[in-house]
C-alpha positions in Angstrom: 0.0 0.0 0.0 1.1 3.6 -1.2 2.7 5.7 2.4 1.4 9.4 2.0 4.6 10.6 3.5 7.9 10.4 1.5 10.4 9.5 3.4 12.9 12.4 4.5 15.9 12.6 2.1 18.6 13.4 5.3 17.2 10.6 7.5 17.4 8.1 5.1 20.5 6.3 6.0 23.2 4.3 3.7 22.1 0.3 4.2 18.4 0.8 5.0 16.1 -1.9 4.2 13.0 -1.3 2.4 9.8 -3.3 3.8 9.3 -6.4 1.8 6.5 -6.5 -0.9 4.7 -10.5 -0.9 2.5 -11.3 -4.1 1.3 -14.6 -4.9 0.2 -17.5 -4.6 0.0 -16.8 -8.6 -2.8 -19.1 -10.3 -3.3 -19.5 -13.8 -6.4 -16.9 -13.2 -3.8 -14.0 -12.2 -1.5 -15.1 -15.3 -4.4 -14.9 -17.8 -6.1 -12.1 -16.5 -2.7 -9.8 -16.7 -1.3 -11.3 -20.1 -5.2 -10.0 -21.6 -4.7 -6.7 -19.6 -1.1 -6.5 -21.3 -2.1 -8.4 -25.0 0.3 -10.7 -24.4 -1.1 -13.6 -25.7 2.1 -16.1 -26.0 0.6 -19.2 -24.7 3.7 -20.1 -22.1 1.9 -17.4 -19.3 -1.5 -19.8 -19.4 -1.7 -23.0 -21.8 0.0 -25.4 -19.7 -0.1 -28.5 -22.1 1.2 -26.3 -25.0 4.2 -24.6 -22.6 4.9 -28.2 -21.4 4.8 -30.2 -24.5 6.0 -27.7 -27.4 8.2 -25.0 -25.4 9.6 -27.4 -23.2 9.6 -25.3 -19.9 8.7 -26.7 -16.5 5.6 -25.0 -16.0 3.1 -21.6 -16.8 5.6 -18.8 -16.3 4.9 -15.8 -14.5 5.0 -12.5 -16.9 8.1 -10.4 -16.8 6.1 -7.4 -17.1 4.2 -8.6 -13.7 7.5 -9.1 -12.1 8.4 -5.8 -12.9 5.6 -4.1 -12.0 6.2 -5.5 -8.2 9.7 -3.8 -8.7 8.0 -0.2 -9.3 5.0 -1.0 -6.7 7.7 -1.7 -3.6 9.8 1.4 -5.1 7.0 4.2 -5.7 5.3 2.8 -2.5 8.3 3.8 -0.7 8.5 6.3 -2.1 5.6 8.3 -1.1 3.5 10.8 -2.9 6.1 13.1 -3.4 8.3 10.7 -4.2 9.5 9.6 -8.0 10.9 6.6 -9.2 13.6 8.3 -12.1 15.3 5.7 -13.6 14.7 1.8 -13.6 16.3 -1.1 -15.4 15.7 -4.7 -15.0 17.0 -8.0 -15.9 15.7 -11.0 -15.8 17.9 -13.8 -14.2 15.3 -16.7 -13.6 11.8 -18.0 -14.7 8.7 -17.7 -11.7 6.2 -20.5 -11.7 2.4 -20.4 -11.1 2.2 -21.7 -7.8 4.9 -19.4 -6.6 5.1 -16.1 -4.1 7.4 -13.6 -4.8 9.3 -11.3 -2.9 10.5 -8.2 -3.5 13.5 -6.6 -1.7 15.5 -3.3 -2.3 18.5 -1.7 -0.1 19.6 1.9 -0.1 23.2 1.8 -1.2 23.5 5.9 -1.6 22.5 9.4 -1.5 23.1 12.2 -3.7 21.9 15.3 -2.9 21.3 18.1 -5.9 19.2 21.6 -5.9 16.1 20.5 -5.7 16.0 17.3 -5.0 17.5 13.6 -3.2 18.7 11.2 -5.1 18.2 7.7 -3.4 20.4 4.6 -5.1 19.2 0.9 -4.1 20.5 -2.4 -4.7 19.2 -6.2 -3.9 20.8 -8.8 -1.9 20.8 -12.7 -2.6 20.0 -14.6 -5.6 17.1 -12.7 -7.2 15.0 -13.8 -10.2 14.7 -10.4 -11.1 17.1 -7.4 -10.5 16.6 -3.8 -11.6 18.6 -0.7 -11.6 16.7 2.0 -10.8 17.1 5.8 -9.0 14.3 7.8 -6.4 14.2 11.3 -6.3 12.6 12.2 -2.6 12.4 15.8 -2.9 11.5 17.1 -6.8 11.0 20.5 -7.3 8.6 20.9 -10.5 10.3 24.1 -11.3 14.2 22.2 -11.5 12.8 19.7 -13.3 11.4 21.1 -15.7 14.2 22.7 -17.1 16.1 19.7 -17.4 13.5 18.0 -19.5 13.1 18.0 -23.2 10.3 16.8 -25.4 11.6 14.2 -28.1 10.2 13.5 -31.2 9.2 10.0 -30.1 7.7 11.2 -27.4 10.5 10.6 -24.8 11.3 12.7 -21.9 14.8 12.9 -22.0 16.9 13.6 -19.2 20.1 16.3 -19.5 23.2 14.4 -18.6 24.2 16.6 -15.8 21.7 15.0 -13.6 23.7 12.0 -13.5 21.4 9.4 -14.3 24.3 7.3 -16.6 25.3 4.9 -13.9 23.3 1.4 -13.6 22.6 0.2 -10.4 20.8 -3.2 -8.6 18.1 -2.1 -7.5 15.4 -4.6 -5.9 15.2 -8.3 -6.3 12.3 -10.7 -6.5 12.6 -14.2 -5.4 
């Protein structure tokens, strides 16, 4: 569940443990009902025969998109509402199985202050199924930020590089 407070940028200290997020027992319900909310339709996230017998794998997979989702929920719940999750990457290291309940996990492994705002780096611990590189900002002022923005033609918000969002770091973890 969302916290209305953010947390306070100078309290937060190096090491911190974020509270756990638990999801699951997945069924095939929750697998179906997300890949039709997603239109993902490849068979291995609900047609257990077909994932069994043609693709081979041990059983219905859990989606990466769900897994990742989990990542942003634990991150942006932390965060608050005046929190914003900046920057995630993930990377898939294992397959979840219906059946399963994952866990997500994140540590703070720095702090960066800037004018305007607190940047907040995390990273995972253990052997996670999913990891994710991602940066917090606990305190953004509308007014900085919006001159550091620009509008591409894709329809990207693109960060300028002086912010320092270049580096890749761990994030959170599911197991």
């Amino acid at each position: 569940m969302a916290t209305s407070e953010t947390p306070c940028f100078e309290e937060i200290e190096i090491g911190a443990e974020l509270p756990r997020l638990e999801k699951g027992p997945f069924t095939t319900a929750h697998l179906m009902r997300w890949s039709a909310a997603m239109e993902n339709w490849h068979r291995i996230h609900y047609d257990q025969p077909f994932t069994l017998a043609h693709e081979k794998l041990p059983g219905l997979l859990i989606n990466g998109s769900l897994k990742q989702q989990f990542v942003v929920q634990l991150l942006k719940d932390w965060a608050g509402l005046n929190g914003w999750v900046w920057k995630v990457i993930f990377q898939f290291r294992a397959m979840n199985l219906v059946g399963e309940t994952l866990s997500v996990w994140a540590r703070v492994t720095g702090k960066r202050p800037g004018p305007g705002y607190g940047l907040v780096d995390l990273d995972s611990e253990g052997d996670a199924h999913v990891a994710a590189g991602a940066r917090i900002d606990l305190a953004v002022d509308a007014h900085h930020l919006a001159a550091h923005i620009d509008q591409r033609a894709a329809r990207i918000a693109g960060i300028d590089g002086h912010i320092g969002l270049d580096e890749r770091q761990v994030v959170a973890g599911i197991a």
